[in-house]
C-alpha positions in Angstrom: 25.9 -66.1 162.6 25.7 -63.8 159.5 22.9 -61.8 159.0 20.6 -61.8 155.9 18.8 -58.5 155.5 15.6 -58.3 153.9 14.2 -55.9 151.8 11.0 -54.5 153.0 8.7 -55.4 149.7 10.4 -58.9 150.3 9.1 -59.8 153.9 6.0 -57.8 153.7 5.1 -60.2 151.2 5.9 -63.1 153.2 4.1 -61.2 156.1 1.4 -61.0 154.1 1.3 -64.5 152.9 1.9 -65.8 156.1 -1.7 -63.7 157.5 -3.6 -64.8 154.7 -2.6 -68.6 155.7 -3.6 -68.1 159.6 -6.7 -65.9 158.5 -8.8 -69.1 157.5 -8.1 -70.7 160.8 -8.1 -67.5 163.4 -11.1 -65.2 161.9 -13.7 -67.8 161.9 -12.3 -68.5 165.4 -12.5 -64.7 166.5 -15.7 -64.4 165.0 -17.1 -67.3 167.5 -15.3 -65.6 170.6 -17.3 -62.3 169.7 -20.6 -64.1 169.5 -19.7 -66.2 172.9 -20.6 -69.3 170.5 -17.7 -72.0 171.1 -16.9 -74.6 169.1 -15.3 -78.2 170.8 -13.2 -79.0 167.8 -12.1 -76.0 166.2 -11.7 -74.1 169.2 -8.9 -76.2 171.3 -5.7 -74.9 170.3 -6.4 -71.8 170.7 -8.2 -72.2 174.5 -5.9 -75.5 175.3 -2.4 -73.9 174.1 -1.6 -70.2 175.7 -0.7 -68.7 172.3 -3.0 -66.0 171.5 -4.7 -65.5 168.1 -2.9 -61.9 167.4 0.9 -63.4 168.6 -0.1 -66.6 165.9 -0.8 -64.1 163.0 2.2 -61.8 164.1 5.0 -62.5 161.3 8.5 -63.2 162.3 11.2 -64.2 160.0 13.8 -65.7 162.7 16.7 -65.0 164.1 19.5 -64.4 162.0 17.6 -62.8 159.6 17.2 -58.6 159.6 14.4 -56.6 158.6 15.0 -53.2 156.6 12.4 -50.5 156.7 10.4 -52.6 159.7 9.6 -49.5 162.3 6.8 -52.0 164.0 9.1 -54.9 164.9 10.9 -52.3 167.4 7.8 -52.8 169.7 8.2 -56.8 169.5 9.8 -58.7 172.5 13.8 -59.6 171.2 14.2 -57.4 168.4 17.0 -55.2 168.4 19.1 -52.7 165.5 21.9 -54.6 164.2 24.2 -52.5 162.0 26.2 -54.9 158.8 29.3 -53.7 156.9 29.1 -54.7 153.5 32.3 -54.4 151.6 32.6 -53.9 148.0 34.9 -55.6 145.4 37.3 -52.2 145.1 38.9 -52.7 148.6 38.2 -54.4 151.9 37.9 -50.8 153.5 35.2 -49.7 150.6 31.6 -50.8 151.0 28.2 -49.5 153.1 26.6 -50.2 156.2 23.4 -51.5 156.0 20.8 -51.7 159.0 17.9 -53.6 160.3 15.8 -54.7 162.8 16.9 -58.4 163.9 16.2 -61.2 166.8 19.0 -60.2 169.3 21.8 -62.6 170.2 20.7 -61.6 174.2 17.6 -62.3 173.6 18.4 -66.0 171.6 21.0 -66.4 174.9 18.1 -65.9 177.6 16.1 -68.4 175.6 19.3 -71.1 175.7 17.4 -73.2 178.5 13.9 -73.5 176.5 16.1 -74.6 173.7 17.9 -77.3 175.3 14.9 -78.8 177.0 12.5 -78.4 173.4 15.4 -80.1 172.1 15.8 -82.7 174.5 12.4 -83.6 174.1 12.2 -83.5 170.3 15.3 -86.3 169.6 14.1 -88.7 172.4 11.1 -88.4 170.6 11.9 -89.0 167.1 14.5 -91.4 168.3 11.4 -93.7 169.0 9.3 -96.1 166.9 5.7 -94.6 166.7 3.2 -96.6 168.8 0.0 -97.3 167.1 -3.3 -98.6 168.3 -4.2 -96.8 171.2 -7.3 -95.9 169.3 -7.7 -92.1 170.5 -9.2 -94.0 174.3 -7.7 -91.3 176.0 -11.1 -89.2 175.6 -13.1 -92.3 176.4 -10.9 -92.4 179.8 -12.1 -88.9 180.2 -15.1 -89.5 181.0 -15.4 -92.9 182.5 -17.7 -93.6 185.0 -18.7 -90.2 185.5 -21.8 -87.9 184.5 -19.8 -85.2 183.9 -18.2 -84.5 180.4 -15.5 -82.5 179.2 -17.0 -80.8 176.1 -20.9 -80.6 177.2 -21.4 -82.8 174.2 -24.0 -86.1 174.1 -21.2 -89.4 174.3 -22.4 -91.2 171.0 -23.2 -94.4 172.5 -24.0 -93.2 176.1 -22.9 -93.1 179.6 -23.1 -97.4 180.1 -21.7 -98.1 176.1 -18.9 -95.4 177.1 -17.9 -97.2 179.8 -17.6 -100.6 178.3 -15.6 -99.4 175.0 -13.0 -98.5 178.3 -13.3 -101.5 180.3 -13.2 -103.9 177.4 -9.8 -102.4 175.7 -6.2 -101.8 176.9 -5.5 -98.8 177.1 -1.7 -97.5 177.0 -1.7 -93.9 176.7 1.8 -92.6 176.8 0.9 -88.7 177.1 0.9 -86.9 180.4 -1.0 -84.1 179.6 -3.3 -85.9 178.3 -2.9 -88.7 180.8 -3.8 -86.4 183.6 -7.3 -85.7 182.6 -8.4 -89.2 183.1 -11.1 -89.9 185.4 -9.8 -91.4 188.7 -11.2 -95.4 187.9 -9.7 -94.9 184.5 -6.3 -94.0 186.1 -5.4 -97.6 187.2 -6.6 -98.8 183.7 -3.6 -97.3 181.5 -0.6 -99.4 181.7 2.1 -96.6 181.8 1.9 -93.8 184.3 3.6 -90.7 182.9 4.2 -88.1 185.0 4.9 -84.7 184.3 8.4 -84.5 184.6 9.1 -87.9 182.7 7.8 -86.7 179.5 11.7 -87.0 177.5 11.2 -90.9 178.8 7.8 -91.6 177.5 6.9 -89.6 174.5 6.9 -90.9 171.2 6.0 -90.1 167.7 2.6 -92.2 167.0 1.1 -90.2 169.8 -1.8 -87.8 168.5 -0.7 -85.6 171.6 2.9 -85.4 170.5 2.1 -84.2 167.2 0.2 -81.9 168.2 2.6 -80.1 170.7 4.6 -79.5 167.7 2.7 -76.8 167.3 3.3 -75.6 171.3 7.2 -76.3 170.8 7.3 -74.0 167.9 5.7 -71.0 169.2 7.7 -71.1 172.4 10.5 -70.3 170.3 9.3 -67.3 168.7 10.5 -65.3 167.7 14.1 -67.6 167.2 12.0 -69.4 164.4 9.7 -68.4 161.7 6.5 -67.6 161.6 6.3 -70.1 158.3 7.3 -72.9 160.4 4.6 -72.1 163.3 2.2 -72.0 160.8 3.3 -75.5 159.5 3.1 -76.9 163.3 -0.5 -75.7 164.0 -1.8 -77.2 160.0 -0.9 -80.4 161.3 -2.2 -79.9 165.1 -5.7 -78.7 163.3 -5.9 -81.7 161.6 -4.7 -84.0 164.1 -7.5 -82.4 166.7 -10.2 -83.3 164.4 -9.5 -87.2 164.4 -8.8 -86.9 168.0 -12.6 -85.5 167.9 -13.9 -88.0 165.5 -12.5 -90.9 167.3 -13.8 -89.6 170.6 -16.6 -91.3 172.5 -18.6 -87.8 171.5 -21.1 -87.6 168.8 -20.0 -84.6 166.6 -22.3 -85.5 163.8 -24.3 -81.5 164.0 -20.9 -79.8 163.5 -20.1 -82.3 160.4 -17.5 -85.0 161.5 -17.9 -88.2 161.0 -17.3 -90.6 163.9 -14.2 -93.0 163.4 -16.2 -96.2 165.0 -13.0 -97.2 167.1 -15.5 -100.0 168.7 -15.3 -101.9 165.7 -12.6 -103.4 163.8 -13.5 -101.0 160.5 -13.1 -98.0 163.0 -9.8 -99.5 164.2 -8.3 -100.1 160.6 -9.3 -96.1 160.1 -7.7 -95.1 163.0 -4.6 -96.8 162.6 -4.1 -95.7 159.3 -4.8 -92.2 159.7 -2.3 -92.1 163.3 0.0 -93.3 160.8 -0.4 -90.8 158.3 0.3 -88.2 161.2 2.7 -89.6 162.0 4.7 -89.1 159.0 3.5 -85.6 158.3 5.1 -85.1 162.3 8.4 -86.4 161.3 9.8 -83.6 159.2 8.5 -81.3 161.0 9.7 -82.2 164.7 13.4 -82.5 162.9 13.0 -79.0 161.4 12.4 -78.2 165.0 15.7 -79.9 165.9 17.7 -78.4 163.1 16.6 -75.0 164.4 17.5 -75.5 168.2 21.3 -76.9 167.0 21.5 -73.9 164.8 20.8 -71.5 167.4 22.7 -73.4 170.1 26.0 -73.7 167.9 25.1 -70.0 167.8 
């Protein structure tokens, strides 16, 4: 794969760009973790996923792309000197070598499983037609029939109304991971049963979950990836977290958010229309995803 070799003024500005972006979604986050003041919205992908705040503002450009002048990306996991010949016009014997810090091809070779498996994932995915109408009940199956609640947040029409909003709707949640929280009388109420190591066989792009893993998928492939297309995962998991919070039996209405009514056929309408909208935004995305993993596997 040839090697492009940045300039240092040229990727410390998109270094710097790229912090500016992640500030308005990590500082206000920090600032709560310091005060030991948590937030049930806001909060999730940074408690829920396990990449940290500091690795989601740390800047890479990729692999396949070299870094001049970049003494602190010596101390980053994968990151090696790689040493380019350029030749010049005069003579294929004339030219300089140029040098810079780069994503290592052993590094991008030890990460060849993850790849095939993200990708794996990511075409059965997009391969599907996105299912729509499952009205965000996973959260109402969270808590059925139970006292205890997940995010230590009043349910907005109570334990009983809770309860019946699940009882009185099919639910077909196709999401493990989010399948697995459901309470154990809410279990037998979802007609799939994913299982964790059936995800390539259920996962599809209408899912709120699935769009929001986006997000996970890219920054398990850090540093192969860049830091710009992270970034454009976790916008659309932040946004796709807040109607999964809005549509939840939970009444969020101190912190700002407006309840999608998902009991009522206005609330459905919403619901729908906004899953769809995600699911568009997901699209691109999950194929930049796939373009990456073929590029690094034809590697």
């Amino acid at each position: 794969m040839t090697t492009t070799i940045l300039e240092r003024a040229t990727w410390q500005a998109r270094q710097a760009a790229h912090e500016a972006r992640v500030d308005v979604w990590i500082q206000p986050h920090l600032e709560r973790r310091r005060k030991q003041v948590s937030h049930p919205v806001h909060d999730f992908l940074f408690v829920y996923y396990s990449q940290r705040p500091a690795a989601l503002r740390r800047w890479h450009p990729g692999y396949g792309v070299a870094l001049a002048d970049a003494p602190d990306h010596a101390n980053f996991k994968g990151y090696g000197r790689i040493v380019r010949h350029e030749k010049h016009r005069s003579g294929p014997e004339s030219g300089a070598f140029r040098g810079g810090l780069s994503v290592t091809a052993d590094h991008l070779e030890s990460r060849r499983g993850l790849l095939e498996s993200v990708r794996t994932l990511l075409v059965a995915t997009a391969g599907r037609q996105p299912t729509l109408g499952c009205f965000g009940l996973h959260e109402w199956a969270m808590v059925h029939r139970t006292p205890a609640v997940r995010h230590d947040w009043p349910l907005r029409l109570g334990p009983t109304g809770t309860d019946e909003v699940v009882e009185s709707h099919r639910i077909g949640c196709s999401h493990f991971d989010a399948f697995r929280f459901f309470t154990p009388t809410a279990r037998p109420l979802n007609t799939l049963q994913p299982a964790s190591g059936d995800r390539v066989a259920f996962e599809q792009p209408g899912c709120l979950h699935a769009g929001m893993d986006l997000y996970k998928h890219a920054f398990r492939l850090t540093p192969l990836v860049s830091s710009e297309l992270v970034a454009d995962c976790f916008e659309l998991a932040w946004d796709i977290r807040e109607l999964d919070m809005r549509a939840s039996p939970y009444d969020f209405g101190e912190l700002g958010f407006t309840p999608v009514r998902i009991e009522t056929p206005e609330g459905k309408a919403e619901y729908v229309a906004a899953q769809r909208t995600f699911a568009e935004r997901g699209a691109p995305l999950r194929q930049r995803l796939i373009d990456e993993c073929d590029r690094l596997l034809t590697d």
